[in-house]
C-alpha positions as CSV (number, residue, x, y, z in Angstrom):
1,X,0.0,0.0,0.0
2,X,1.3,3.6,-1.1
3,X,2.0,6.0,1.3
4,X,-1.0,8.4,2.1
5,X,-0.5,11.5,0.1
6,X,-0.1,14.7,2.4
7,X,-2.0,18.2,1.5
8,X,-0.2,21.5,1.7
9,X,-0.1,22.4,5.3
10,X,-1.3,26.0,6.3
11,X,0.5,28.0,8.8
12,X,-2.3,27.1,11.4
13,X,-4.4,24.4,11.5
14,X,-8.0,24.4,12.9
15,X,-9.1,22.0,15.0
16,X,-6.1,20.9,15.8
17,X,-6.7,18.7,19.1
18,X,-3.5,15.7,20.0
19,X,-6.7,14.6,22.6
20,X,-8.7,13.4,19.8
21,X,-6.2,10.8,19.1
22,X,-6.9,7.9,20.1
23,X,-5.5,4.3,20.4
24,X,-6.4,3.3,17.0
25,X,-4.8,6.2,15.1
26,X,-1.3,5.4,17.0
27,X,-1.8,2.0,15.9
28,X,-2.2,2.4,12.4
29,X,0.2,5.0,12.6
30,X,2.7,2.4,13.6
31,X,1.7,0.0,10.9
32,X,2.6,2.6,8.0
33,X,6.2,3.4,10.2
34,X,6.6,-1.0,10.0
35,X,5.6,-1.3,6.0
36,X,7.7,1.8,4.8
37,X,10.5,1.5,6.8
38,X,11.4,4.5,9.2
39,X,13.4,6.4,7.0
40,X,10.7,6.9,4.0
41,X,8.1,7.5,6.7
42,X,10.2,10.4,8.4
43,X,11.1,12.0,5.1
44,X,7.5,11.3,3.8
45,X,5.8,13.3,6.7
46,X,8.8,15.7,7.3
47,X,9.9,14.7,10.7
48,X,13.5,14.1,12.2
49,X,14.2,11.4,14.0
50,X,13.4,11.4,17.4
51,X,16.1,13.3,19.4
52,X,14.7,12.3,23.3
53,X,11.5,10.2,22.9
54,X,11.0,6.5,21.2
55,X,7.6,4.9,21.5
56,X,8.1,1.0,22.0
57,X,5.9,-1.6,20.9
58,X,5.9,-5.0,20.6
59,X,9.7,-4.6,21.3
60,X,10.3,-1.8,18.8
61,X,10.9,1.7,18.8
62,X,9.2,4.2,16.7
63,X,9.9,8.1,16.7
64,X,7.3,9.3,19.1
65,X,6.6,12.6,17.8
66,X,6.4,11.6,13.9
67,X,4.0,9.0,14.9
68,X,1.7,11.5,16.6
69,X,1.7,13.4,13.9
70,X,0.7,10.8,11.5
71,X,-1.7,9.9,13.0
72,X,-3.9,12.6,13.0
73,X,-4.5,12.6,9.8
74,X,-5.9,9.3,10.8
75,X,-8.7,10.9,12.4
76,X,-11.8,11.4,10.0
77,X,-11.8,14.7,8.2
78,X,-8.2,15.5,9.5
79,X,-4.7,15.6,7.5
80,X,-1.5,14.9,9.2
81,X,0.5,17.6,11.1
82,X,3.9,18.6,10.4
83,X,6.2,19.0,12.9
84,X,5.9,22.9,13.0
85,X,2.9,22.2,14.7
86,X,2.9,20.7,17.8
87,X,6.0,19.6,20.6
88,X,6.7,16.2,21.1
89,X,8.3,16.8,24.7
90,X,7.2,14.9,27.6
91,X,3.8,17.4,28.2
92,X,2.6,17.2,24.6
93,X,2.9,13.9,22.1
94,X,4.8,11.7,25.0
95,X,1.9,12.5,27.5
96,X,-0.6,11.7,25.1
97,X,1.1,8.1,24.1
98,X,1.7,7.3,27.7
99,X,-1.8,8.8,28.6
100,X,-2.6,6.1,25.8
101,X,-0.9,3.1,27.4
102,X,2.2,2.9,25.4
103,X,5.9,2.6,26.5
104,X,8.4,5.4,26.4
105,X,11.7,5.4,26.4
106,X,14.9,7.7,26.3
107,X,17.1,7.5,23.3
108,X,20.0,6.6,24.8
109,X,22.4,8.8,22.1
110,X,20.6,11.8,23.9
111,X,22.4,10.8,27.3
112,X,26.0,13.3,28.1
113,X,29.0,10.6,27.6
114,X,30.6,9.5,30.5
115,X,33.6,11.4,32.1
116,X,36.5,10.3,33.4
117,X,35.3,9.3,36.9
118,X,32.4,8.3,35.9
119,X,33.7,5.9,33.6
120,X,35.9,4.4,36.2
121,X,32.6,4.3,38.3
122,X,30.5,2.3,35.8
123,X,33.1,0.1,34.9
124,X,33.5,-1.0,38.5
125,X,30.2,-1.4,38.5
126,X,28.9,-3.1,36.6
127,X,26.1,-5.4,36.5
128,X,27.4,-9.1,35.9
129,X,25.5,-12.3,36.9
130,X,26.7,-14.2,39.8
131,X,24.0,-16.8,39.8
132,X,27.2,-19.3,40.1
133,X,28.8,-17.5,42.7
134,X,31.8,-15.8,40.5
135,X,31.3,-12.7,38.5
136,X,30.6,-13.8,34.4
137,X,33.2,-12.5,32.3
138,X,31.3,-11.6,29.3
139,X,31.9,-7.9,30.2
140,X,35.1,-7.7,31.3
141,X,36.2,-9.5,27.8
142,X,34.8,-7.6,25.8
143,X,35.9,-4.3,27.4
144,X,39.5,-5.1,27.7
145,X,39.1,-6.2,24.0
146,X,37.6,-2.9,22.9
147,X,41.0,-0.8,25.2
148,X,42.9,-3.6,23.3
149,X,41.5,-2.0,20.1
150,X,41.8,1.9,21.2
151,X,45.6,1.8,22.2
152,X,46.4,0.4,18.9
153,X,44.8,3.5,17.3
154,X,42.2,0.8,15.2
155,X,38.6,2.3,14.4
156,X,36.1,2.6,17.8
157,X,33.7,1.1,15.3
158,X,33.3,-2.5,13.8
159,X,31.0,-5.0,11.5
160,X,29.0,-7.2,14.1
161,X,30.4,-9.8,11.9
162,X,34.0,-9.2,12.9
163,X,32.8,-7.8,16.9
164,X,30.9,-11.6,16.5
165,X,34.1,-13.1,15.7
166,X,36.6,-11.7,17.9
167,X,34.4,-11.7,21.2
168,X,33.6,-15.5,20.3
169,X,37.3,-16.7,20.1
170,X,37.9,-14.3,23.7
171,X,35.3,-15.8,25.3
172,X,35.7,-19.6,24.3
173,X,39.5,-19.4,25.2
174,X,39.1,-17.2,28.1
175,X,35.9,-17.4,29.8
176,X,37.0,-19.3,33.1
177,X,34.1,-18.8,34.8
178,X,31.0,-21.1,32.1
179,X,30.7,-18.1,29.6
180,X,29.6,-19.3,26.3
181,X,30.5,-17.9,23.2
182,X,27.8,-15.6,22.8
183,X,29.3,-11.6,22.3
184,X,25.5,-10.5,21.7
185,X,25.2,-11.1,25.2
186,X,27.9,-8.4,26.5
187,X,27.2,-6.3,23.5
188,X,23.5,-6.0,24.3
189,X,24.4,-5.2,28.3
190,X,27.1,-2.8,27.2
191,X,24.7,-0.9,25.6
192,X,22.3,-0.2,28.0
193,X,25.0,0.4,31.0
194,X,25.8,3.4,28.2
195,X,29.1,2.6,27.3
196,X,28.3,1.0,24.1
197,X,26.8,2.2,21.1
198,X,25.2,0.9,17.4
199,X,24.7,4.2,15.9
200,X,23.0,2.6,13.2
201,X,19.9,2.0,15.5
202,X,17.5,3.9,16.9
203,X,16.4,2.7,20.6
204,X,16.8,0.2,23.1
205,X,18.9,-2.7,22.4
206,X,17.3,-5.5,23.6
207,X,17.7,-7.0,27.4
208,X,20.7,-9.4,27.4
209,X,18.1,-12.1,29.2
210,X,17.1,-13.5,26.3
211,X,18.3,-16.1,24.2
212,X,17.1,-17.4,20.6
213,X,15.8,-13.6,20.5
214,X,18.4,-12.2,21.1
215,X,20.7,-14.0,19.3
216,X,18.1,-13.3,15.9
217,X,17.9,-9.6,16.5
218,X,21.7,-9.2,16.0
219,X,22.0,-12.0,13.2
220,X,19.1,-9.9,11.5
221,X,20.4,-6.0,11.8
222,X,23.9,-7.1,12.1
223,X,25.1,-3.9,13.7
224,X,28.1,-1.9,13.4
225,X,29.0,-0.8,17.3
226,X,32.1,0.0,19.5
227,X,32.6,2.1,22.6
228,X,31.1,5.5,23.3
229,X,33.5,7.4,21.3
230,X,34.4,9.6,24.5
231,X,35.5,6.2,26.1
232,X,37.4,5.3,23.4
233,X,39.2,8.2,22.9
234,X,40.0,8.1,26.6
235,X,41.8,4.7,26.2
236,X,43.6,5.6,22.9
237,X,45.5,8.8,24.8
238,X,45.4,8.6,28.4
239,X,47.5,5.5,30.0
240,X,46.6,7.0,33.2
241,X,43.1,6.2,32.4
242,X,43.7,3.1,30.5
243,X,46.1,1.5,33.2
244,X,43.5,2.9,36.0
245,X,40.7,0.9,34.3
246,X,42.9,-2.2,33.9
247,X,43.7,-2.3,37.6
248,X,39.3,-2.1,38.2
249,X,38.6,-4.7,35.6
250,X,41.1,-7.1,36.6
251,X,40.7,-6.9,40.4
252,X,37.2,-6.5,40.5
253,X,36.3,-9.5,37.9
254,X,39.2,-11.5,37.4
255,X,40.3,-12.0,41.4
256,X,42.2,-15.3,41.5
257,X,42.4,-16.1,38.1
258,X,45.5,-15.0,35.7
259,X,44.8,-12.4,33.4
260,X,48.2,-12.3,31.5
261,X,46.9,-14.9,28.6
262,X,44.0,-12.4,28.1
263,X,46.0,-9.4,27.9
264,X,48.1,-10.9,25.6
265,X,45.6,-12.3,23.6
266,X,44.0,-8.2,23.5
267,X,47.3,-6.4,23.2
268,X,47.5,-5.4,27.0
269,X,50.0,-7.4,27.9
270,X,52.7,-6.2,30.4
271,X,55.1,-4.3,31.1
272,X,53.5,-2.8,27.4
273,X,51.8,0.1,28.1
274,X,52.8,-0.1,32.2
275,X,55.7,2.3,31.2
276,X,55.9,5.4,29.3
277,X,57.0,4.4,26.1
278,X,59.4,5.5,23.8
279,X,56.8,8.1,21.8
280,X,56.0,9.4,25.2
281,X,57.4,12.4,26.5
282,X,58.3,11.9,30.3
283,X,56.5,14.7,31.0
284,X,52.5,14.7,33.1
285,X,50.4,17.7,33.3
286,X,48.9,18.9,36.6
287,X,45.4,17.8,35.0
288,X,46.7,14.6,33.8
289,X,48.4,13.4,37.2
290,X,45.3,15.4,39.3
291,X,43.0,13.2,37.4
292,X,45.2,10.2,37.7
293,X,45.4,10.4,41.5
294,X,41.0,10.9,41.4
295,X,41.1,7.5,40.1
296,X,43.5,6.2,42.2
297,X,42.0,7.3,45.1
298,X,38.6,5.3,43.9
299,X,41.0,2.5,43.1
300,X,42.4,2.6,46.4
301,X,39.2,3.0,48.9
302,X,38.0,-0.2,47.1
303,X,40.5,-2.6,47.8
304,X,41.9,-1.6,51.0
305,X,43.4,-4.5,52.5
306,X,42.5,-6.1,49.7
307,X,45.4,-8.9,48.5
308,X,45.7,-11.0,45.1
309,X,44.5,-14.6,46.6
310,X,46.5,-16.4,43.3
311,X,49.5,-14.9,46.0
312,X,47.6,-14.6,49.7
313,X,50.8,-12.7,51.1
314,X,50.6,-10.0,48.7
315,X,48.7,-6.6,48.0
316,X,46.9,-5.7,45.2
317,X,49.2,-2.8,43.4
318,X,47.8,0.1,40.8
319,X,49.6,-0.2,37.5
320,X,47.9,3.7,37.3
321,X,49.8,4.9,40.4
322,X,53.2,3.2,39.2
323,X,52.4,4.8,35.6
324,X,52.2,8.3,37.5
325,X,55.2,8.2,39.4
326,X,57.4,7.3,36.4
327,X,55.7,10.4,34.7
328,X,56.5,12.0,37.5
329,X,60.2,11.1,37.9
330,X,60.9,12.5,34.2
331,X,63.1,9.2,33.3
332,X,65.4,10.3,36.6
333,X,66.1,8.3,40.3
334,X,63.8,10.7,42.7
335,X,66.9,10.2,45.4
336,X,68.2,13.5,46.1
337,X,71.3,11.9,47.5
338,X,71.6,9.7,44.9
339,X,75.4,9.4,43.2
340,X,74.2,8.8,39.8
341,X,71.9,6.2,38.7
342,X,73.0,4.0,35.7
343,X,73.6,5.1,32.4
344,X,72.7,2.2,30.4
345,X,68.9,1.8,29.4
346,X,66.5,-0.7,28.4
347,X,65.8,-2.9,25.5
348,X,62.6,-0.3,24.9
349,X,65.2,2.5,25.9
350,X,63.7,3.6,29.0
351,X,65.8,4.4,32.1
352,X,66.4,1.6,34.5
353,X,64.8,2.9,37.1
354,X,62.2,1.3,40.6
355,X,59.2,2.1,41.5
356,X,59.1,1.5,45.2
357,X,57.1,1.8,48.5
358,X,58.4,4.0,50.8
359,X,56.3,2.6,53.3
360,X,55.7,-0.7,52.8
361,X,52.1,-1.9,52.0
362,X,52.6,-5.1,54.6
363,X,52.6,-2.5,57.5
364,X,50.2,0.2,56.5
365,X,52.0,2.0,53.6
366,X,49.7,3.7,50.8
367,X,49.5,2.0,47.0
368,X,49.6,5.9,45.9
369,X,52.1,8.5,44.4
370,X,52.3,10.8,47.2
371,X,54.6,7.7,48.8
372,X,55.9,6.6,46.4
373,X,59.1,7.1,44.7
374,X,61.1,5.9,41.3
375,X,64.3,4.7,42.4
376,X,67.3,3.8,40.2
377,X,68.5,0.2,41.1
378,X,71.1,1.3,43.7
379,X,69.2,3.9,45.6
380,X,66.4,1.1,45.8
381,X,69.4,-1.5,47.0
382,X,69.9,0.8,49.9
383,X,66.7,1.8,50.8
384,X,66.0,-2.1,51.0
385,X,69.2,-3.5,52.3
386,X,71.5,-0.5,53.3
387,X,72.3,0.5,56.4
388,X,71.2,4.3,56.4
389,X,67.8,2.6,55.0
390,X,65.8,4.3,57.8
391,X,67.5,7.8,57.5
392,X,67.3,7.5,53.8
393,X,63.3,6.0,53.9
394,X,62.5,9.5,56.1
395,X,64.0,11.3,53.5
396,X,62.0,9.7,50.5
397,X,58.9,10.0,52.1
398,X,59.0,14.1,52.3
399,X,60.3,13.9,48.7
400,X,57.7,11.8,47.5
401,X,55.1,14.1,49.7
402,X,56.6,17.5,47.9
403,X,56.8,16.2,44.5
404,X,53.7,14.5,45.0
405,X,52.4,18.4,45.8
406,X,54.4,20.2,43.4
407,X,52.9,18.4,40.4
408,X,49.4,18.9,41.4
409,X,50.0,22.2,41.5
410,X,51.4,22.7,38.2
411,X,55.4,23.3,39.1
412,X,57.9,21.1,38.1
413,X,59.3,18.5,40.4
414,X,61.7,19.7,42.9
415,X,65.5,18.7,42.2
């Protein structure tokens, strides 16, 4: 059946009422939107697509305010409005569908991306089923596949066919906990925790608690999807970020397990990415350390006296407040006493140089830059083993606390 041919629409129209519509003019509304496909029913009746409010029916979403206005001109004697003519907010077309019985919902491109904290917030916590007692790793895969993807500077976007492919291979070598190889599963969750996107469709994703369905609606869209593009970005350029989120994920989902295969297997292996590498300046900014430490500090109020149970005896550590300090150190030993640290390097061409505790995390010490301290291997040696150790472990501490200081503010580290 042709679309309905629309008359030239005055400036005002009378008799205009959205409270004559009724359930039946929505309805056949909604069967034109299914036969001509959304995009010739928006351009045949004018409209945009829906910037806040979807209509859902039967599982689908429709663009509320082009379906209002539609189906007025389903009333007898009445033509279809344009969209000049009435609002579509929530007190005008979405108060008259709800008023009507339907479901509304928010288009979840209209939400303001996630920041950096609150990134680090959702990650941590996020919604995984437990029903066996251990977190499923659905999630977590696919995430650390996806900051796999963004450090290698590869698009934020793929084919579901090659998303499909990838995730499957992760999860059947890697899902320790029962997962099957089913990335529709994480996909669809990802999506409505906000930090996934299929730009190609309009609406909700379907719930992640379905099977057979589920599995159909991605066969039959196929959608093209990847991370938020503010979280992707995020992992391409900031290692703070990046290395923060990888110390979340990991202790959070993958206690007692080792991770290393999987990070190899996404291109997070370590020490890649745990040190500045050679492309990167040793250099931090005040608002690249200040919001390095913010997630820190969430990392840290988390898993106090937390410890890896693969080793009971020892603490978890932040790969993020170790990245920091190194910044921080500008490729030297933070020893003000020391005699020269040495003047060979690395097979990536990085000074050899310590991250250590000042106070040790067995007695009370914090996993955090303000105490801690990069150390070139004989400075460390005596703060370990020496016999000055406690004069010199004093000494490191106020360091640590003034450099610590002295990069949030902005100056340079003191020498």
């Amino acid at each position: 059946m042709p679309a309905r041919a629309l008359s030239v629409v005055p400036h005002k129209v009378r008799g205009m009422a959205l409270t004559d519509i009724t359930r039946v003019e929505i309805e056949k509304a909604l069967e034109e939107y299914d036969r001509l496909g959304r995009e010739t029913f928006l351009t045949h009746y004018g409209f945009r697509p829906a910037r806040r409010y979807l209509l859902v029916h039967h599982g689908r979403h429709y663009d509320s305010k082009a379906i209002v206005g539609a189906a007025h001109g389903y009333l007898p004697g009445r033509r279809p409005l344009a969209a000049g003519e009435f609002s579509g907010g929530a007190r005008h077309a979405v108060a008259l569908l709800k008023g009507l019985g339907f479901s509304m919902a928010k288009d979840p491109s209209d939400q303001e991306p996630p920041g950096h904290d609150e990134l680090l917030r959702r990650i941590t916590k996020l919604t995984v089923n437990r029903s066996a007692g251990r977190p499923a790793l659905y999630k977590p895969i696919t995430l650390l596949w996806a900051m796999g993807r963004a450090l290698r500077g590869e698009p934020r976007l793929t084919p579901w066919t090659e998303t499909e492919q990838a995730l499957t291979g992760l999860l059947r070598r890697h899902g320790a906990h029962g997962e099957r190889p089913r990335p529709d599963y994480p996909v669809a969750s990802l999506c409505r925790d906000g930090i996934w996107v299929l730009p190609e469709h309009s609406g909700e994703v379907p719930t992640a608690h379905g099977d057979a369905r589920l599995r159909r609606w991605f066969a039959e869209r196929q959608p093209l999807g990847g991370l938020v593009e503010p979280v992707h970005d995020l992992f391409h350029r900031s290692a703070v970020t990046r290395l923060a989120v990888l110390d979340a994920v990991l202790g959070t989902f993958f206690d007692g397990l080792d991770p290393a295969p999987l990070l190899a297997d996404v291109g997070l292996e370590e020490p890649a990415g745990e040190r500045p590498g050679a492309a990167e300046p040793w250099i931090v900014t005040a608002a690249e350390y200040e919001r390095g430490c913010r997630l820190i500090d969430q990392w840290e109020t988390g898993n106090e006296g937390q410890r890896d149970t693969r080793t009971t005896h020892r603490p978890r550590r932040s790969r993020a407040a170790r990245h920091l300090v190194l910044l921080r150190s500008e490729g030297r030993c933070e020893n003000p006493r020391c005699t020269g640290q040495p003047a060979d390097v690395t097979d990536r061409r990085e000074p050899i140089l310590e991250v250590d505790h000042v106070l040790d995390l067995a007695l009370g010490g914090r996993d955090h830059p303000s105490q801690m301290v990069a150390l070139c291997p004989n400075c460390h040696a005596v703060k370990t083993r020496g016999s000055t150790r406690e004069e010199l472990r004093a000494i490191l501490l106020r360091v640590a606390a003034e450099r610590h200081r002295g990069v949030r503010a902005g100056a340079r580290p003191l020498r």
